[in-house]
MIBATI-405630 format. One record per residue (C-alpha): residue number from 1; residue in three letters; x, y, z. Coordinates in Angstrom, 1 decimal, padded with zeros to 4 digits. Layout:
BEGIN
<pt><k>NUM</k><r>ALA</r><X>X</X><Y>Y</Y><Z>Z</Z></pt>
...
This chain:
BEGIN
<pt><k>1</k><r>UNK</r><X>230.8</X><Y>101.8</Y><Z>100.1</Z></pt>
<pt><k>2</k><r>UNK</r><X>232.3</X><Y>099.5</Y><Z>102.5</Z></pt>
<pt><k>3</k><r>UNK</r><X>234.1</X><Y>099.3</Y><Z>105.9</Z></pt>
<pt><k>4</k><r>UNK</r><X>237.6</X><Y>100.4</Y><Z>106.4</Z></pt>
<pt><k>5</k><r>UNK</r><X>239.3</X><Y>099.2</Y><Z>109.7</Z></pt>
<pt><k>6</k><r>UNK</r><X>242.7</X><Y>100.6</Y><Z>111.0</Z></pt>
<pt><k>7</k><r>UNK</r><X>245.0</X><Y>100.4</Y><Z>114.1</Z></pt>
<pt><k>8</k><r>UNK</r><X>244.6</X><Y>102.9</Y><Z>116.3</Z></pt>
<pt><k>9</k><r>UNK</r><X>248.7</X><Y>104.0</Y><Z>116.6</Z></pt>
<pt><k>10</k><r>UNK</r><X>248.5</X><Y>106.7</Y><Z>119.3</Z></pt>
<pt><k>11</k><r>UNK</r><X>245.9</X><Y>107.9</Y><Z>121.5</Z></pt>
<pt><k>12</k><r>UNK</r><X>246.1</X><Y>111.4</Y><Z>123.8</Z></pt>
<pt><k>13</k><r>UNK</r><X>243.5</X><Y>111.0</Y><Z>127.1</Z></pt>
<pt><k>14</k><r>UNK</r><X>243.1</X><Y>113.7</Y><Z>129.7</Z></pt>
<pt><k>15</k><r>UNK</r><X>241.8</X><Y>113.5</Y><Z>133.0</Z></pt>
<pt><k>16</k><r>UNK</r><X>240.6</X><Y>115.2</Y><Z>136.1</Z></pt>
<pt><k>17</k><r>UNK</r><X>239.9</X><Y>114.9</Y><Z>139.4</Z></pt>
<pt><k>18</k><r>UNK</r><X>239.4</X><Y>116.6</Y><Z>142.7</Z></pt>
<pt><k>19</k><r>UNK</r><X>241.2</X><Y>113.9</Y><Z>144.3</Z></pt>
<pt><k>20</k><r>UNK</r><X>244.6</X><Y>111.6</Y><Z>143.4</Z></pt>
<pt><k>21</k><r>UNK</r><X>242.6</X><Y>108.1</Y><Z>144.5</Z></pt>
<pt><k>22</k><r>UNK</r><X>239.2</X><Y>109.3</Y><Z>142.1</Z></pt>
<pt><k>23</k><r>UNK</r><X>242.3</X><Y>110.0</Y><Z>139.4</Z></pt>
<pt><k>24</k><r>UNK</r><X>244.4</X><Y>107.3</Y><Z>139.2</Z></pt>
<pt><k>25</k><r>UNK</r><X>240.5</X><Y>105.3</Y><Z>139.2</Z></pt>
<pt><k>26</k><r>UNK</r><X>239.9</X><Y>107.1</Y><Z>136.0</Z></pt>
<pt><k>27</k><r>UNK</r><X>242.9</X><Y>106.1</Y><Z>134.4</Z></pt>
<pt><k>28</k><r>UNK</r><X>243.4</X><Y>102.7</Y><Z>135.7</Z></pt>
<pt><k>29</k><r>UNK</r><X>240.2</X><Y>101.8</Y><Z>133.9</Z></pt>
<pt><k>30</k><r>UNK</r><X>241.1</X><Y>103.6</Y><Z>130.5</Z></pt>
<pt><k>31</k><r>UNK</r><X>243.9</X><Y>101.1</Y><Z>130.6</Z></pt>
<pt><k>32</k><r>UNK</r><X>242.2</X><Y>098.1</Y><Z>131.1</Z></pt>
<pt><k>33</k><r>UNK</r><X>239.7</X><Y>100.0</Y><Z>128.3</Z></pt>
<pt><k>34</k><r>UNK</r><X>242.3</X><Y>100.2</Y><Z>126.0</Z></pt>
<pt><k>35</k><r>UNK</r><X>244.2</X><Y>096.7</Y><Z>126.7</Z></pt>
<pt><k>36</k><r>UNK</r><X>241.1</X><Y>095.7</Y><Z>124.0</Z></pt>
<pt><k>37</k><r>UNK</r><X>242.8</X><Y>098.1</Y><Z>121.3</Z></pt>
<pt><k>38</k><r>UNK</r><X>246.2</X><Y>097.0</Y><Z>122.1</Z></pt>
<pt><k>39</k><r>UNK</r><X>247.4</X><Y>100.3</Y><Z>123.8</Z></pt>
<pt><k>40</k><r>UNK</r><X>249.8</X><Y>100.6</Y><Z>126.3</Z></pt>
<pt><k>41</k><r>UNK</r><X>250.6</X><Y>103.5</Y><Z>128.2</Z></pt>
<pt><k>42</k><r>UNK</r><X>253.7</X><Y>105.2</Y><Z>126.8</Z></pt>
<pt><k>43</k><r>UNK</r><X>253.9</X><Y>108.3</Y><Z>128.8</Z></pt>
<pt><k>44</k><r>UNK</r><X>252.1</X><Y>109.6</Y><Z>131.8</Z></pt>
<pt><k>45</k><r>UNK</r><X>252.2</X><Y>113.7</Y><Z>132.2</Z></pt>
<pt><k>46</k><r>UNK</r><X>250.2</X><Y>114.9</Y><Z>135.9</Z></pt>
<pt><k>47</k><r>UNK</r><X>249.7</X><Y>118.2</Y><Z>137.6</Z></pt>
<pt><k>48</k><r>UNK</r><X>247.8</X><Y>119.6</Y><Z>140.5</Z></pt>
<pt><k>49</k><r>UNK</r><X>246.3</X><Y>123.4</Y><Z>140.4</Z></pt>
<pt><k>50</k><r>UNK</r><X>245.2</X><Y>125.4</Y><Z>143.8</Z></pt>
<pt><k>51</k><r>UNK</r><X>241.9</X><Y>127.2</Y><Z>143.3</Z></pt>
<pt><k>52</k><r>UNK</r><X>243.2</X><Y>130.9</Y><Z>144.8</Z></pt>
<pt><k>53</k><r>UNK</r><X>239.5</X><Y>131.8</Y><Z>146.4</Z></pt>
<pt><k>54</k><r>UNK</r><X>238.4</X><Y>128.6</Y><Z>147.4</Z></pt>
<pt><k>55</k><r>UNK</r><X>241.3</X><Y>126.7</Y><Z>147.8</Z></pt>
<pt><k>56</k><r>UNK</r><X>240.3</X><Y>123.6</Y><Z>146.3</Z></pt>
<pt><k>57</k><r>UNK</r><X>242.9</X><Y>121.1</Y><Z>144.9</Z></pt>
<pt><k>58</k><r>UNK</r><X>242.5</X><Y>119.8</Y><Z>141.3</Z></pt>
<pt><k>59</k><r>UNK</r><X>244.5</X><Y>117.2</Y><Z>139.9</Z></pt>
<pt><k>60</k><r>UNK</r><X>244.6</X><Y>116.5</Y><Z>136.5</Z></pt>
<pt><k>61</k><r>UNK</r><X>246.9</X><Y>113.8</Y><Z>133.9</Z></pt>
<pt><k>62</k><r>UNK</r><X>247.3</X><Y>113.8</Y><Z>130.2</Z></pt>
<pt><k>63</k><r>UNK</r><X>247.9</X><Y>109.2</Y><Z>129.1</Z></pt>
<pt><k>64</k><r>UNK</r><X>249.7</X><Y>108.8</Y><Z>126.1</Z></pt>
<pt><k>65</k><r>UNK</r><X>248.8</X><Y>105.5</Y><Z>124.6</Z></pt>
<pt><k>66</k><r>UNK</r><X>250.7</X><Y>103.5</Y><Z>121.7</Z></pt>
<pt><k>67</k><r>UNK</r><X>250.0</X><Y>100.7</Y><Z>120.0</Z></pt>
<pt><k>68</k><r>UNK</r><X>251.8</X><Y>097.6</Y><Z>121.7</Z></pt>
<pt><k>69</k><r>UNK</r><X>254.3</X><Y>096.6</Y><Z>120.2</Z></pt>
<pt><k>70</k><r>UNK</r><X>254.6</X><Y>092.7</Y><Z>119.2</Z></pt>
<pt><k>71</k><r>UNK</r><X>257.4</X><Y>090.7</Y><Z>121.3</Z></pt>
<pt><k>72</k><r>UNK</r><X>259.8</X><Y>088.7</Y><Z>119.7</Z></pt>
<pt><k>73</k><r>UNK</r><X>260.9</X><Y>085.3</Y><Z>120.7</Z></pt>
C-alpha cells in the first residue's frame, strides 16, 4: 500500500465571530494557511444575525477557495 497525493481543487471554510475585526483575523490567516496549498479565495459569502433576548451581534462568512490557477506569460 502506498501514498497517493492529490490537489486539493476546492475548499468550503466557515467562520464565526462575535465581532467583524476577530472575523476577518480568522480568515486572513486561513488565507495565508492556504497560500501553502495553492488556494486562492474565489468567493467570499458574510452575514450577521441579532440574538432576539440578548441582543448580541454574530457575524459569520462561508471562503470558497480554488486551486490557483497557473499564469501564462
Amino acid at each position: 500500500m502506498g501514498f497517493s497525493f492529490e490537489m486539493i481543487e476546492d475548499k468550503i471554510e466557515c467562520f464565526e465571530a462575535t465581532d467583524l475585526t476577530t472575523l476577518e483575523k480568522k480568515i486572513n490567516e486561513q488565507i495565508e494557511n492556504n497560500r501553502a496549498l495553492l488556494l486562492e479565495v474565489h468567493h467570499v459569502s458574510h452575514q450577521m444575525c441579532i440574538e432576539a433576548e440578548s441582543k448580541r451581534l454574530y457575524y459569520s462568512a462561508i471562503v470558497h477557495f480554488k486551486l490557483r490557477k497557473k499564469s501564462v506569460l
